[in-house]
N, CA, C and O atoms as a Tripos MOL2 file, in Angstrom:
@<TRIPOS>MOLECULE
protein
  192   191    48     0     0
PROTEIN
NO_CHARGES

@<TRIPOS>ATOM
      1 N         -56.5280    8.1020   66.7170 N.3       1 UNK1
      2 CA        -56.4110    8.9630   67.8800 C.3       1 UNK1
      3 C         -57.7020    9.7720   68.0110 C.2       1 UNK1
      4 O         -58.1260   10.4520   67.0760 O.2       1 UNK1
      5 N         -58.4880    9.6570   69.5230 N.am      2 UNK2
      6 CA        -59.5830   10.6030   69.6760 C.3       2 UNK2
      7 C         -59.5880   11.9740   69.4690 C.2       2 UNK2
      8 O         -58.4280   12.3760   69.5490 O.2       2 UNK2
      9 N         -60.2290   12.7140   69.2790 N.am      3 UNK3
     10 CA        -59.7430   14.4760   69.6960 C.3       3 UNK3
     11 C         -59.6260   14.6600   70.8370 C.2       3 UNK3
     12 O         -60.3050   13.9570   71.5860 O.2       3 UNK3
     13 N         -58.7870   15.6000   71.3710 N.am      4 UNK4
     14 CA        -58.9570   16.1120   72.8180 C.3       4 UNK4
     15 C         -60.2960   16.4690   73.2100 C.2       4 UNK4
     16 O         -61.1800   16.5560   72.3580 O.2       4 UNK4
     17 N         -60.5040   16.6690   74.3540 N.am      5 UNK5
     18 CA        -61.3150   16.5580   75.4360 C.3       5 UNK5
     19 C         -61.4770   18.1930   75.9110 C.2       5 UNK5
     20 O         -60.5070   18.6300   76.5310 O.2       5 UNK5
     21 N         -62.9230   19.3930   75.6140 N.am      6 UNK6
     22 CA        -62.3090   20.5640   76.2600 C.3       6 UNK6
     23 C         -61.8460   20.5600   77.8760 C.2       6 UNK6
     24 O         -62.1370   19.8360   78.8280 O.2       6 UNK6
     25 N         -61.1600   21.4890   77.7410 N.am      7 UNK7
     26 CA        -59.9780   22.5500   79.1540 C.3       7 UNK7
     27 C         -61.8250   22.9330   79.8300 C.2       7 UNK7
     28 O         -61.9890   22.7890   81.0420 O.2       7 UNK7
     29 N         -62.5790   23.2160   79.2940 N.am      8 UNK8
     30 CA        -63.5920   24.3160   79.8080 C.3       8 UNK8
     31 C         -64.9250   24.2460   79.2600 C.2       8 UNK8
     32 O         -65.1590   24.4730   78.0730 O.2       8 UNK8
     33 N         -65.7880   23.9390   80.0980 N.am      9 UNK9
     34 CA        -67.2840   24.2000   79.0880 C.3       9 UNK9
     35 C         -68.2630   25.0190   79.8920 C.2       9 UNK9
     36 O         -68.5590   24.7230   81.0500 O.2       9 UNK9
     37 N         -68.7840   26.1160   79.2110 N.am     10 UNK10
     38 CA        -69.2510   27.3400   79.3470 C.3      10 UNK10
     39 C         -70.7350   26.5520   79.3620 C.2      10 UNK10
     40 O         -71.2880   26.0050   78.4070 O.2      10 UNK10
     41 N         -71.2290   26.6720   80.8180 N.am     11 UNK11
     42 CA        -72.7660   25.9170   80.8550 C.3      11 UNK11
     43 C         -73.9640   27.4230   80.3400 C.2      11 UNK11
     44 O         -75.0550   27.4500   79.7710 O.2      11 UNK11
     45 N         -73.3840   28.1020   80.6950 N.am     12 UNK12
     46 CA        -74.8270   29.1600   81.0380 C.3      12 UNK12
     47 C         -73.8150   30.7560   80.8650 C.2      12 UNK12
     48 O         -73.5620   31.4420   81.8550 O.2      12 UNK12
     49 N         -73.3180   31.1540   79.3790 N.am     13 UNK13
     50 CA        -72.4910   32.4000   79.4720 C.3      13 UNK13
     51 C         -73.6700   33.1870   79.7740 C.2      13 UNK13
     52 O         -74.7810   32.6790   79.9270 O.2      13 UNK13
     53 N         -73.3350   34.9130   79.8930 N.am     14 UNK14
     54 CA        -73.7960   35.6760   80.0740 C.3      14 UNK14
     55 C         -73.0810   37.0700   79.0370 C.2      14 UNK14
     56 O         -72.0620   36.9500   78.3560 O.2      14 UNK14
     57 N         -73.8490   38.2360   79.1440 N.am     15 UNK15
     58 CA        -73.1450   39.5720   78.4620 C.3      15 UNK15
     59 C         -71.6420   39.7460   78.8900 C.2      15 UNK15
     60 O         -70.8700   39.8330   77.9360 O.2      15 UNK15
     61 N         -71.3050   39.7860   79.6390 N.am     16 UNK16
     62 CA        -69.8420   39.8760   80.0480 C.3      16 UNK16
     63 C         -69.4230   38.6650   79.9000 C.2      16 UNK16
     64 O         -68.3920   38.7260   80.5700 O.2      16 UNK16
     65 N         -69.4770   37.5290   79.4780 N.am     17 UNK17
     66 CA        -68.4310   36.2800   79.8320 C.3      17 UNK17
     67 C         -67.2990   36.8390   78.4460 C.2      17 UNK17
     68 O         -67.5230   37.4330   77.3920 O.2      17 UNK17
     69 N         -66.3030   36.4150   78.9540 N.am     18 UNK18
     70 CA        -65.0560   36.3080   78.1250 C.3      18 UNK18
     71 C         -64.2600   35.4320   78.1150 C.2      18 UNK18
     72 O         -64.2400   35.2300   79.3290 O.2      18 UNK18
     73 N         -63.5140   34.6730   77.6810 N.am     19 UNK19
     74 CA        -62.4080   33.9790   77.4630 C.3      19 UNK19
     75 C         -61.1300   33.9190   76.9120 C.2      19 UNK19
     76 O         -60.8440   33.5770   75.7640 O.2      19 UNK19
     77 N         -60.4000   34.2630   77.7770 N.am     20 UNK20
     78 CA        -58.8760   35.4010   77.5200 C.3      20 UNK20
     79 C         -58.0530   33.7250   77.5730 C.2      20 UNK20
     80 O         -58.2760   32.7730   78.3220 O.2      20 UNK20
     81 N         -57.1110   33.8770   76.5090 N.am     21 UNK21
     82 CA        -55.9770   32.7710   75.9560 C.3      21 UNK21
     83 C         -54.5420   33.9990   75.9350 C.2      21 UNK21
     84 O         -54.7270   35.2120   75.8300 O.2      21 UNK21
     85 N         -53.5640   33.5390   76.0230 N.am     22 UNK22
     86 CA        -52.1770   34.0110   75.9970 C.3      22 UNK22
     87 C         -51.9150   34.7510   74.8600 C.2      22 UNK22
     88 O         -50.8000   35.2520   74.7160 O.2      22 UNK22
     89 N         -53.1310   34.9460   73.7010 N.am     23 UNK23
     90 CA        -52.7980   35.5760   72.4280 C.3      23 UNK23
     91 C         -52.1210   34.5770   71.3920 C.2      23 UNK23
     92 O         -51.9860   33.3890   71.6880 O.2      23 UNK23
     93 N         -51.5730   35.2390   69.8100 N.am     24 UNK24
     94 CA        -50.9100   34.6040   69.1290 C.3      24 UNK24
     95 C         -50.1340   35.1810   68.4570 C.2      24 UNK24
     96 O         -50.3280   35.7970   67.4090 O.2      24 UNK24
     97 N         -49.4600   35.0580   68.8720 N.am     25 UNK25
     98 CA        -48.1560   36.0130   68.8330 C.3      25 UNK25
     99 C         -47.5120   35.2800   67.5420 C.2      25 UNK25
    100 O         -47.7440   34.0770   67.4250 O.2      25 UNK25
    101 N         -46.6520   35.9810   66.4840 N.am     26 UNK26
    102 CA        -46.0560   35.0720   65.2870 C.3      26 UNK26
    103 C         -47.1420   35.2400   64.1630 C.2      26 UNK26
    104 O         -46.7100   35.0220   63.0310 O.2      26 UNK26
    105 N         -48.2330   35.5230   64.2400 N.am     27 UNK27
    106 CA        -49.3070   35.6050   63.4440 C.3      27 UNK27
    107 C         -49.8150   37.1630   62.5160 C.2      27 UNK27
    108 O         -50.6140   37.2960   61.5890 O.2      27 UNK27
    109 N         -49.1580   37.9360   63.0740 N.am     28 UNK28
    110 CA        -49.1630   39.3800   62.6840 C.3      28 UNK28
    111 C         -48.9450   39.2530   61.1020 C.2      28 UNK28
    112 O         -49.8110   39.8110   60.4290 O.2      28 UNK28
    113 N         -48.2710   38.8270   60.6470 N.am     29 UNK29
    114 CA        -48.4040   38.4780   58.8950 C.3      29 UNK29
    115 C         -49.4570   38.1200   58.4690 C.2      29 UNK29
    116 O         -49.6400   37.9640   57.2620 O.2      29 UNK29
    117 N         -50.0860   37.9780   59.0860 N.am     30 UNK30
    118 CA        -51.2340   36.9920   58.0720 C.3      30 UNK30
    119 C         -52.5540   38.1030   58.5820 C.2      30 UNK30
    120 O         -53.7070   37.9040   58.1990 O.2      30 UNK30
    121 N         -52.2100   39.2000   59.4300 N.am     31 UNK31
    122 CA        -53.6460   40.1920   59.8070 C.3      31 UNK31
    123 C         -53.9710   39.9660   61.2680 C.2      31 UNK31
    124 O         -54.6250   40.7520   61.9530 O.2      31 UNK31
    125 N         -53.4650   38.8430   61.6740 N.am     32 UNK32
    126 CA        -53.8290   38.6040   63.1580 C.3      32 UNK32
    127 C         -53.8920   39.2870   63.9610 C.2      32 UNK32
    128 O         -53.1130   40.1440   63.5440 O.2      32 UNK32
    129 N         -54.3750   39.7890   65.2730 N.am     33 UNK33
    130 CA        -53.8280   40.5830   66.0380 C.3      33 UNK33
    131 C         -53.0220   39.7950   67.4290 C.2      33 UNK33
    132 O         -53.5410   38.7840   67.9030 O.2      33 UNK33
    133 N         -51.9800   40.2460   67.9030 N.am     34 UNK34
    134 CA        -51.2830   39.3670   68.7370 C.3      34 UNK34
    135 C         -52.7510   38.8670   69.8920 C.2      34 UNK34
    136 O         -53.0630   37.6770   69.8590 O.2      34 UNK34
    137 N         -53.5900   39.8520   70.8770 N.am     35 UNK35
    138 CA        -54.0950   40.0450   71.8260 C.3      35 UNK35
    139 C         -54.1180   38.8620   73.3000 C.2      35 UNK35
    140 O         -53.1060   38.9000   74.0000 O.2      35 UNK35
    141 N         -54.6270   38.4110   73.4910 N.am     36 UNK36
    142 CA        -54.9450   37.9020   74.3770 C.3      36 UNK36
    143 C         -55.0530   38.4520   76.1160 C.2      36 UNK36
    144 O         -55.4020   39.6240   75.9740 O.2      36 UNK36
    145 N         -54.9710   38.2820   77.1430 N.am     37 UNK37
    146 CA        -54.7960   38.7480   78.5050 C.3      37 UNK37
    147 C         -54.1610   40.1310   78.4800 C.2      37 UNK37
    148 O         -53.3680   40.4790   77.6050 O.2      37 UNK37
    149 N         -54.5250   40.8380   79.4140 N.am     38 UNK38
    150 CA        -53.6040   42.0910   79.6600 C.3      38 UNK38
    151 C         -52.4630   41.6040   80.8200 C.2      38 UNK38
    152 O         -51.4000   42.1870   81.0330 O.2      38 UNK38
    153 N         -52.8180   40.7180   81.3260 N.am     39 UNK39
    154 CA        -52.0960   40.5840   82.0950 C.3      39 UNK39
    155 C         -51.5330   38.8640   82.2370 C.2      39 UNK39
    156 O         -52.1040   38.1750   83.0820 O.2      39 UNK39
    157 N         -50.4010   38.2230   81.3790 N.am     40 UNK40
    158 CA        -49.9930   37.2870   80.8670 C.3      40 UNK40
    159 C         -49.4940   36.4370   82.6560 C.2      40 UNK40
    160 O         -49.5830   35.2300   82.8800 O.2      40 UNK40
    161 N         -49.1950   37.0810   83.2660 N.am     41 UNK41
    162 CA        -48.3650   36.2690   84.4760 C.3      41 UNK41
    163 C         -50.3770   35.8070   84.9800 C.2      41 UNK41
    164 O         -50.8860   34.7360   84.6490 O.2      41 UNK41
    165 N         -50.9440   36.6290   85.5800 N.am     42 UNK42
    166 CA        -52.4280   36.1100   85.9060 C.3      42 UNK42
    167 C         -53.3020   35.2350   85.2810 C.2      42 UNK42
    168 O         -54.1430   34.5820   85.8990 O.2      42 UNK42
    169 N         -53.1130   35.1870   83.8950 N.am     43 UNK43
    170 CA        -53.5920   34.1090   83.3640 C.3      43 UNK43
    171 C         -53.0240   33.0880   83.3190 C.2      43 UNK43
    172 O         -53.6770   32.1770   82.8100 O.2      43 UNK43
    173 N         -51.8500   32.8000   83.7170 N.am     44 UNK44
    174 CA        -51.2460   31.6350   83.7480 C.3      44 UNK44
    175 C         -51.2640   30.8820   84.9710 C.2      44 UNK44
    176 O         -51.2350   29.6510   84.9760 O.2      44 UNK44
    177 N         -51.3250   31.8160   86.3440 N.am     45 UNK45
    178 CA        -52.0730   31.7270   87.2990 C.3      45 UNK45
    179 C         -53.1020   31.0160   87.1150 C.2      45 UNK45
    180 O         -53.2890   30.0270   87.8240 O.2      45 UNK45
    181 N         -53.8690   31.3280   86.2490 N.am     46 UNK46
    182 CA        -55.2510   31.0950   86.5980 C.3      46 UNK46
    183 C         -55.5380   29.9130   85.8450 C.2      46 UNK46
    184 O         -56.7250   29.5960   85.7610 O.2      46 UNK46
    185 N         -54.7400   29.2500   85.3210 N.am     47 UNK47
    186 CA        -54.6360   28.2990   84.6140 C.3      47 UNK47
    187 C         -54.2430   27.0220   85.2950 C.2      47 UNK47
    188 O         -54.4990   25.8700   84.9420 O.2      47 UNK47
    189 N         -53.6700   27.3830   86.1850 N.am     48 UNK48
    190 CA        -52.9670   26.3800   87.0790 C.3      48 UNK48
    191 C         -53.8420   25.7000   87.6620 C.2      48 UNK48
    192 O         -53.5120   24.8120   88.4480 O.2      48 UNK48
@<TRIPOS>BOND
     1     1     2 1
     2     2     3 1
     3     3     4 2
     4     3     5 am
     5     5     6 1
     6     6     7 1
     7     7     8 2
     8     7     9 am
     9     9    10 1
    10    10    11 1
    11    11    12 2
    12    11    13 am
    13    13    14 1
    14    14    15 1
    15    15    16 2
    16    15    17 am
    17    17    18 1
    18    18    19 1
    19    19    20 2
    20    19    21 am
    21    21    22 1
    22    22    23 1
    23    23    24 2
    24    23    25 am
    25    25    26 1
    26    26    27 1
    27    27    28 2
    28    27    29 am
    29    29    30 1
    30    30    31 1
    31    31    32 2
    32    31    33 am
    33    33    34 1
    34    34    35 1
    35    35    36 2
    36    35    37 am
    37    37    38 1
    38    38    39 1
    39    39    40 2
    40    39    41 am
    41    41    42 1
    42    42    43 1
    43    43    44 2
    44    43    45 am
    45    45    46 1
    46    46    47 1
    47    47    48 2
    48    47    49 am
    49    49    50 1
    50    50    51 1
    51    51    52 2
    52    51    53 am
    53    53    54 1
    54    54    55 1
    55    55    56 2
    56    55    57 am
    57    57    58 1
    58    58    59 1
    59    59    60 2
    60    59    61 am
    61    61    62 1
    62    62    63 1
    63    63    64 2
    64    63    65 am
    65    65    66 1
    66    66    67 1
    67    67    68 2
    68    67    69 am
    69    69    70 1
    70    70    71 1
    71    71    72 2
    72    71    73 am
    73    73    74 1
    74    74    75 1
    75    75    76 2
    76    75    77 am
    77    77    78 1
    78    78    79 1
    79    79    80 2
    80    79    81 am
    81    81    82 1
    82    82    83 1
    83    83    84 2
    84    83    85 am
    85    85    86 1
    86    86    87 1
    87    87    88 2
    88    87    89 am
    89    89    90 1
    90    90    91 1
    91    91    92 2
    92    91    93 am
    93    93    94 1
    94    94    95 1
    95    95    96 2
    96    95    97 am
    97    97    98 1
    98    98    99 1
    99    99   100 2
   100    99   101 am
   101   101   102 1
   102   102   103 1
   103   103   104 2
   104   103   105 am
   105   105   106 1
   106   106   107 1
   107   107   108 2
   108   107   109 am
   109   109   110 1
   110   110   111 1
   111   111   112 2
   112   111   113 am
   113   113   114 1
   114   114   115 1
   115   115   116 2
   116   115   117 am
   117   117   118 1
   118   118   119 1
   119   119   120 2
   120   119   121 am
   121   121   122 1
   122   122   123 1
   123   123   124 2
   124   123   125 am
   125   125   126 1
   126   126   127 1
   127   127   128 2
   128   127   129 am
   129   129   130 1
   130   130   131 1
   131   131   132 2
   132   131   133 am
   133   133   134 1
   134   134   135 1
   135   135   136 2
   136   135   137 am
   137   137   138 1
   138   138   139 1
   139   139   140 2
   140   139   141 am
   141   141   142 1
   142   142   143 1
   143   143   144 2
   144   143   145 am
   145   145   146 1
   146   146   147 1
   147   147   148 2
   148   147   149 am
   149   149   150 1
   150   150   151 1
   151   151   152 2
   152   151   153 am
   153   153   154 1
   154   154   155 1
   155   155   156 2
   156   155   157 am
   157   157   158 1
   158   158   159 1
   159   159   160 2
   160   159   161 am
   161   161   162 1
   162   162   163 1
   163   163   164 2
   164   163   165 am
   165   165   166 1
   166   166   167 1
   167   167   168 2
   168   167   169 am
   169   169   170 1
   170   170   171 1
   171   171   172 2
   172   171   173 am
   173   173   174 1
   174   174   175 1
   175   175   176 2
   176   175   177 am
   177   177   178 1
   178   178   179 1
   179   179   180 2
   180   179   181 am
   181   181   182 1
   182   182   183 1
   183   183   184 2
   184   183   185 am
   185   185   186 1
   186   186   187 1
   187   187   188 2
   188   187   189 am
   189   189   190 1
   190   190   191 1
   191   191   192 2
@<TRIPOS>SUBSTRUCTURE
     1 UNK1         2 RESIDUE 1 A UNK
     2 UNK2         6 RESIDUE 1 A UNK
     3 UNK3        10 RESIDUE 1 A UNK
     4 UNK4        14 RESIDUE 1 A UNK
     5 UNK5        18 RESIDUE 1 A UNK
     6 UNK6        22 RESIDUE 1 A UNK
     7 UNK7        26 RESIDUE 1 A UNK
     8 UNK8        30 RESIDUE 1 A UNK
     9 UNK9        34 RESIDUE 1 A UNK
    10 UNK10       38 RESIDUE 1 A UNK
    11 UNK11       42 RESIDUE 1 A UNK
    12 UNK12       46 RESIDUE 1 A UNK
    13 UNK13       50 RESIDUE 1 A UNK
    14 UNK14       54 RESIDUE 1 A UNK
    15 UNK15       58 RESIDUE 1 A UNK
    16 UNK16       62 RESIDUE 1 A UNK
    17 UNK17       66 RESIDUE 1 A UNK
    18 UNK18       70 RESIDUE 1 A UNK
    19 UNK19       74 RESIDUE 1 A UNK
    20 UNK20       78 RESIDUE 1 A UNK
    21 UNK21       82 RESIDUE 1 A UNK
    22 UNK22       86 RESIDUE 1 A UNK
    23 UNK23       90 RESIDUE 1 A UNK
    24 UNK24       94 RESIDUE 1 A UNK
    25 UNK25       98 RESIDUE 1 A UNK
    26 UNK26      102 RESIDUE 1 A UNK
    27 UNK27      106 RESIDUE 1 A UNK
    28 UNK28      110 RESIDUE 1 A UNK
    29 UNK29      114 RESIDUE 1 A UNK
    30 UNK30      118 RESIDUE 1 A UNK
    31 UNK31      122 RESIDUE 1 A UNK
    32 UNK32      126 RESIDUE 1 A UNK
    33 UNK33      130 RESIDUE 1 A UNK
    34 UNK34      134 RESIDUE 1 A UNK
    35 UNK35      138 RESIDUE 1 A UNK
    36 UNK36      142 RESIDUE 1 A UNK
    37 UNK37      146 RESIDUE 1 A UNK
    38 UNK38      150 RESIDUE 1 A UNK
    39 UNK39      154 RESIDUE 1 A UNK
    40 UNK40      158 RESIDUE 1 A UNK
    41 UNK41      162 RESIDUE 1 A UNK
    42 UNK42      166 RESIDUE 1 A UNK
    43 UNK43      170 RESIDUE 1 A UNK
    44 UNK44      174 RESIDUE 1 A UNK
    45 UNK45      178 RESIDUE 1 A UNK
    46 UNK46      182 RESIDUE 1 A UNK
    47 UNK47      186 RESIDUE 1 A UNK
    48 UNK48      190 RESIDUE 1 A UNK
């Protein structure tokens, strides 16, 4: 089986580029921090 293929490729970032994921939630044991989007319904939006 190949690897997947990226969702996204960042040609030319800049000082502000970011890349916000849904967080990881379940991971707090291990030090993680949940984080991701402040705003979970818009990124999923924006995903679409």
């Amino acid at each position: 089986m190949s690897s997947p293929q990226p969702f996204i490729e960042i040609i030319k970032g800049g000082l502000q580029t970011t890349v916000q994921d849904l967080g990881r939630p379940g991971y707090q044991r291990a030090g993680v921090v949940v984080g991701g989007a402040a705003d979970n319904l818009s990124a999923r939006l924006d995903n679409l």
